[in-house]
N, C-alpha and C positions, 0 to 999 in steps of 0.2 A: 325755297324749293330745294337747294343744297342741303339743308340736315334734314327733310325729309327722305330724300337719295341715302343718306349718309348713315341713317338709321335703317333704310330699308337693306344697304348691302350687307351693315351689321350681324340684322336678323339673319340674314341667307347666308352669310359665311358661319355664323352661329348652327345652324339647322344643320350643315354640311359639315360639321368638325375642322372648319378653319377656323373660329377665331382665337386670336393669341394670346390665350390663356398662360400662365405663368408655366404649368405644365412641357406645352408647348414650344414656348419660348427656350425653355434649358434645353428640348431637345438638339432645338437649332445650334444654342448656344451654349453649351456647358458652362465657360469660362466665364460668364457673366450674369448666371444665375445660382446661387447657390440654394438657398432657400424655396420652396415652391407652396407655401401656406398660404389662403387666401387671405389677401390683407382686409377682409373684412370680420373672420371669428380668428386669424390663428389658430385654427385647428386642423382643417384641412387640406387635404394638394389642393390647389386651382387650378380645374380642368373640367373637360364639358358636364360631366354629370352632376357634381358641386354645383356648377353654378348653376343650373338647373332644376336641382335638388335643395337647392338651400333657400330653407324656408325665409328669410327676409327680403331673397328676390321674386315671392311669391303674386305680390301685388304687379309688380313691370312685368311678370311672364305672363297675368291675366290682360293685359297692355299690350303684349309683343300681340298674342293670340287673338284678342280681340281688332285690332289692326288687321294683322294678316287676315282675318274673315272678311273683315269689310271692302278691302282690295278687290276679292278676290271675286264678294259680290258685285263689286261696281264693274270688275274687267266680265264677268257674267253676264251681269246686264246692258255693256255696250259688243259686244260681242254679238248678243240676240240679236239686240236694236239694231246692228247695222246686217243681221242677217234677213231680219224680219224687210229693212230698208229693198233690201239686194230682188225679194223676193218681189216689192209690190211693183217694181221698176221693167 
């Protein structure tokens, strides 16, 4: 149940421009980043839209999105369910 939590705040601090992307990181910290390339092409900053943009995390973003659908189905459909519950009562 923990890395499903763990994966879910991911996404959300992701979608929200928290997470701490290498970018990010030097802002906080200057002194301790000097390079900000992602360590997957070396080629460019690592920051939200790279890593969003970049076509080999294309398959985990059809992942992230296909998830977050089905959440939000399920919270959809217990939502009704216990509205439709409220009603017959």
């Amino acid at each position: 149940m923990s890395s499903i939590n763990n994966n879910f705040i991911k996404h959300l601090k992701l979608t929200n421009n928290l997470l701490p992307t290498l970018e990010i990181m030097k802002e906080r910290r200057y002194d301790l980043y000097g390079d900000v390339k992602c360590i997957m092409c070396l080629e460019e900053n690592e920051d939200d839209d790279h890593l969003i943009y970049y076509q080999q995390l294309k398959d985990k973003w059809l992942m992230v999105a296909n998830n977050i659908k089905h959440k939000c189905d399920q919270m959809l459909k217990d939502l009704l369910s216990q509205e439709k519950h409220l009603q017959l009562n």
